[in-house]
N, C-alpha and C positions, 0 to 999 in steps of 0.2 A: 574642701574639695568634694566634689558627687561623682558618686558611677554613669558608667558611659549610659544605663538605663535609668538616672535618675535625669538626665540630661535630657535626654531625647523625651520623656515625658515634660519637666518641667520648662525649656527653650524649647532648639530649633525642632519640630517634629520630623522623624524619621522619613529619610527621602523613600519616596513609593518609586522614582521614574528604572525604569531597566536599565537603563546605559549607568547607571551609579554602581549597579552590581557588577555589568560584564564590564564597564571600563573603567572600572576603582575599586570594586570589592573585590573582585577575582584575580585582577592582575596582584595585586596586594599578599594577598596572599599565594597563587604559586611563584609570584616573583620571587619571592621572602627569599633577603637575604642576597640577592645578585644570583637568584635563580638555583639559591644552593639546596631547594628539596622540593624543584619541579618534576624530578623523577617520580614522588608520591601521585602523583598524579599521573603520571604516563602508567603506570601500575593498576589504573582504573579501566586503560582501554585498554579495551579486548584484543590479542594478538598483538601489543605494539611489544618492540622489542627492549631486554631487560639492560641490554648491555651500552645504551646510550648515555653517553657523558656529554653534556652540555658545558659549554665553555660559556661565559656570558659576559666578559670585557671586549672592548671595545679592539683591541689592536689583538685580541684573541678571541672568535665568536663565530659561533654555529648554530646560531637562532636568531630567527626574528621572529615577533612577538607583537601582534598587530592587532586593538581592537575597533569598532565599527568600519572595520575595513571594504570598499569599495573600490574595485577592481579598476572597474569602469574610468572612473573618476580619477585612478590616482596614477594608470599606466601608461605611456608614452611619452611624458613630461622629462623623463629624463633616464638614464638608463639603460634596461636590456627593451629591446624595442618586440613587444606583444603583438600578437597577432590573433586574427578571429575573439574579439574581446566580445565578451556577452553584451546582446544590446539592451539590458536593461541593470539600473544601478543597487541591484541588488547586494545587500550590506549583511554577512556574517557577523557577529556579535566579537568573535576572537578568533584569527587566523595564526598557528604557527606553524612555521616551518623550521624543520630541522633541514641542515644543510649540508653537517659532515656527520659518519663519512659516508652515508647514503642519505639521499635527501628525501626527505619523510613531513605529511602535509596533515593538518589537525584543523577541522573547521568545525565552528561551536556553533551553534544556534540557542537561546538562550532565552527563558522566562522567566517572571517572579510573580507581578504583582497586578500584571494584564488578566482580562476576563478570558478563562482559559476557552479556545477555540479551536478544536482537533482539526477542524478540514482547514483555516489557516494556515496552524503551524504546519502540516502536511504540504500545502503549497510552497510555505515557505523551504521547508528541506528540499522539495522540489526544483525552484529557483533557481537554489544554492549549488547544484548540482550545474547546472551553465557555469559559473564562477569556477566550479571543482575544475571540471574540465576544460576548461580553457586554462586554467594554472598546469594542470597536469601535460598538457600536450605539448605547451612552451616551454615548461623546465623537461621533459621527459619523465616526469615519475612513475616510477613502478606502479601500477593498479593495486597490489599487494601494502602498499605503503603511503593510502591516503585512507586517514579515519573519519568520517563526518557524523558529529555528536548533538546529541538533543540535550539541556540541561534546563531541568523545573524542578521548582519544589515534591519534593513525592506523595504529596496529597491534590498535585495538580491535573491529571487525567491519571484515568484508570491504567494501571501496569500493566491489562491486555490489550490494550493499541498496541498495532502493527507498525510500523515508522519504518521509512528508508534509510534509519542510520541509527546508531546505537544510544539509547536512554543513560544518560546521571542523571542524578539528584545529587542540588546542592547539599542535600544532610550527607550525604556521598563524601563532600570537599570538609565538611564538619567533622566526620566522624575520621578522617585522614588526616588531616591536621593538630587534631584535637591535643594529643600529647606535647605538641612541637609549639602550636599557636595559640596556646589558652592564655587568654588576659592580653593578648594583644590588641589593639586595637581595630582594625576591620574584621580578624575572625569574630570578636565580640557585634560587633556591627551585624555582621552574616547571623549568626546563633540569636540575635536579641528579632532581628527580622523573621527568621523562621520561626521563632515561638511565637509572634504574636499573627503571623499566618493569616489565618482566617477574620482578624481585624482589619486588615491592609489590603486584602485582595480585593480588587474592580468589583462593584456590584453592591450590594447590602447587606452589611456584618455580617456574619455569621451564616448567609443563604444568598450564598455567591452562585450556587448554582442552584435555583429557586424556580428557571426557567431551563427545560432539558435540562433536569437533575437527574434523570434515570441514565441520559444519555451516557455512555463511555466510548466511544468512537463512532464512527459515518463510515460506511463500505458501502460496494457497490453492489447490486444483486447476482451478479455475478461469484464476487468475493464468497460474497455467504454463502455458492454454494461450493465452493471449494472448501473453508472450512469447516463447512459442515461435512460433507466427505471424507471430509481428514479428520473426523470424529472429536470435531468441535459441539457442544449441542449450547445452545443461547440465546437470548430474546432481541426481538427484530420488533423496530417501533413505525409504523405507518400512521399517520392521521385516520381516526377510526376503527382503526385497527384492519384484523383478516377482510371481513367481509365489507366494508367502507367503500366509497366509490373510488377512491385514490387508490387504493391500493388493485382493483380488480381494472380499473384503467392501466395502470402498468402491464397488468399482464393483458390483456387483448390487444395494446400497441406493440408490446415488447420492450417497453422502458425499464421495466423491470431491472436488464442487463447492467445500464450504467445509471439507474436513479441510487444514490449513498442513502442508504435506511441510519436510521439509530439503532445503536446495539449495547445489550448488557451482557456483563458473564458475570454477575456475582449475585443478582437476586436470585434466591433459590423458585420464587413462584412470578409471573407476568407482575411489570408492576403496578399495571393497569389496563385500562380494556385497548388502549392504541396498540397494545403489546403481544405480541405471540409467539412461541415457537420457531427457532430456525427448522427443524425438523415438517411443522406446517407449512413454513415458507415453500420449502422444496417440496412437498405434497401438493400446494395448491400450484405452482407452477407447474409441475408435472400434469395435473389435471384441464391446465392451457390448453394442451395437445401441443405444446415446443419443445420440441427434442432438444433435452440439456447434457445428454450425452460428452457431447464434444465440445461443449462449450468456450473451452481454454484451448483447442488445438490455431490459433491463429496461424499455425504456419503453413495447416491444408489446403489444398487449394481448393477453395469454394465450388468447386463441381463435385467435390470428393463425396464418396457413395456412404460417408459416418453421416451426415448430414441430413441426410432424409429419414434415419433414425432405425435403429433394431426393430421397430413395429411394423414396419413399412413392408422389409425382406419376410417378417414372419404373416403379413399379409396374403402377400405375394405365392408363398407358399402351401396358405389355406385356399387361395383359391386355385390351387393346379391339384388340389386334395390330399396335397401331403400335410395335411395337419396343423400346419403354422408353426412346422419345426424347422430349423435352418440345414440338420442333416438330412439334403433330400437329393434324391440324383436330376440338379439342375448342371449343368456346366458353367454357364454365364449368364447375365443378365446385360439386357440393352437400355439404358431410361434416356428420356429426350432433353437433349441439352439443344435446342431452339431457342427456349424463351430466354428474353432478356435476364428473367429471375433466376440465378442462380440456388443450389441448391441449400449453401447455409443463410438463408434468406430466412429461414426456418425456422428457426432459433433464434426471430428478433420478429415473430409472429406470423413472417407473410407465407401467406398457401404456396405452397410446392410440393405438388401432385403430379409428377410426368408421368407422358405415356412409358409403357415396357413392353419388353418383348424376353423371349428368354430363349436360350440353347438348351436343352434337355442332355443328357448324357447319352441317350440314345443316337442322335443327331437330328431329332424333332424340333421344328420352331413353334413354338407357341403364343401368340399375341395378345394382348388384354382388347376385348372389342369395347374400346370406351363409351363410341357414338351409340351404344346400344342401353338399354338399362341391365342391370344386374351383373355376376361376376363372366359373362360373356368369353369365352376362350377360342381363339381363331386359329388354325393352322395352315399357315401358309410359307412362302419364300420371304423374308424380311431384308430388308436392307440395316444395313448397319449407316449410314449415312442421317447426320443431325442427331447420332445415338453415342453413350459414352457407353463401351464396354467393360465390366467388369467381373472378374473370376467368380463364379458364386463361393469358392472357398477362400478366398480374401475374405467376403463376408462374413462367413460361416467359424472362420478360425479369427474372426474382428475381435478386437479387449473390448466389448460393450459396456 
């Protein structure tokens, strides 16, 4: 008789396809036994609750347990009758539901031995997310009590990706079972697969990732500069790098915002010349003239006075000779909301320059004479009409 790893080298070679793992390795193992140490595995995610007893006979049962499950495909045939079913057939890896005595929803998405592809799998949680909610809305479930999981080997993208639902690794499901399932059968299977890894994975032995190897996730320019704000500091990959035509294209269009850069956090120096600085990043953008300020407040409304940027008000300021300080005795300002261009236009490149006017604390009007050259100051009667008014101490007391 041969071991399970003298087999698979000298017979059938070890199956590479995915669905063997999520819908035969895995069931296998947290099945083990009529489900009798699926708890170990509820122990993995994050917040789920300790005190769930799973029953898993047939004329006594509070799970189903469903893998390359399709919504689409498998709802209305017969049954509780679905409504608003996603219209596209996208397939989670392993669906379960617990049903008593609160009903509780676990969606897997699942890798092995595919060429790893961060903005994919991203799409794909994405997707899944239509599936979530449309399950969620028909049974009622609690928001608090659906978990949606990522599962890859842990040498398969870098552990600073960001994901909309929570990362295992299968060495995760190894390293849980290990006392209960050693010399079994698919644990062995699982354990003989993970060590040989970097043999089996899509691409060319051992330089799997030989093309964007530096890479470890895709964000959007936007993203980077959040992170970096939140005192992230990491390397941003553009073709040519800082000074390149790609990259200073971006910023004169403003694509900047939603082009996904490549990014690393773990090489301590650039890995090369395509590579620089998030800290750069957010200097050369800054040096645009796009006010990134407010970047993330999507809820503003587009005429809102953040948008035209802190340089603008301390302009404003220098030319009435207060300095280009904001504590200056203005009352209000008027800027022209005419054009079609609204004012967060700004911050995805386009010029937004309105006329002003300003209320002085005294009761002085004061106008900017544009038609004229230079910082030109008019005092006259002003209409507020085609003008949004604004406190100058709204400004002034602004979070810049």
């Amino acid at each position: 008789m041969n071991s399970l790893n003298n087999n698979f080298n000298n017979y059938l070679p070890l199956n590479r396809k995915e669905r063997f793992y999520t819908g035969t390795v895995l069931p296998q193992i947290l099945c083990y036994d009529n489900f009798k140490y699926i708890n170990l595995f509820f122990d993995l995610i994050n917040n789920f609750p300790k005190d769930i007893i799973v029953q898993a006979n047939a004329a006594n049962n509070n799970i189903q347990f469903l893998t390359e499950y399709s919504l689409k495909e498998s709802a209305n045939f017969f049954g509780k009758e679905y409504q608003n079913l996603p219209k596209t057939k996208d397939t989670p890896d392993v669906v379960i539901l617990i049903t008593e005595p609160d009903l509780y929803l676990i969606v897997i998405e699942a890798k092995m031995f595919t060429t790893p592809n961060i903005s994919d799998f991203k799409q794909q949680i994405k997707a899944q997310q239509d599936v979530i909610k449309c399950v969620q809305e028909n049974l009622e479930i609690k928001p608090v009590n659906i978990f949606h999981l990522g599962l890859v080997p842990e040498n398969y993208f870098s552990k600073n990706i960001i994901v909309d639902c929570q990362m295992l690794y299968w060495e995760n499901i190894l390293n849980t079972y290990n006392g209960l399932l050693q010399g079994t059968y698919f644990y062995e299977t699982l354990k003989f697969a993970l060590h040989n890894f970097s043999s089996l994975i899509s691409g060319n032995k051992g330089s799997f990732r030989s093309f964007g190897k530096n890479c470890e996730d895709r964000i959007s320019g936007l993203e980077i500069l959040t992170w970096h704000n939140a005192g992230k500091n990491f390397w941003v990959g553009r073709n040519r790098g800082l000074y390149g035509k790609e990259f200073l294209m971006d910023k004169e269009t403003g694509g900047w915002q939603t082009y996904e850069y490549e990014v690393n956090f773990t090489e301590s120096e650039a890995p090369n010349t395509n590579w620089f600085s998030s800290k750069e990043f957010v200097e050369h953008i800054k040096d645009a003239n796009i006010d990134i300020a407010r970047e993330q407040n999507s809820d503003l409304d587009p005429w809102h006075f953040s948008y035209l940027g802190k340089d603008f008000y301390e302009n404003i300021s220098k030319i009435l000779g207060y300095g280009g300080i904001l504590d200056c005795p203005i009352k209000a300002i008027y800027t022209g909301k005419t054009s079609k261009v609204n004012y967060k236009q700004k911050i995805y490149g386009r010029k937004v320059d309105p006329n002003w006017w300003v209320l002085l604390s005294d009761g002085r009007q004061l106008k900017h004479g544009t038609s004229t050259t230079g910082n030109n100051l008019i005092q006259a009667v002003c209409s507020a009409s085609g003008y949004k008014r604004t406190s100058w101490k709204e400004i002034r007391d602004f979070d810049w």
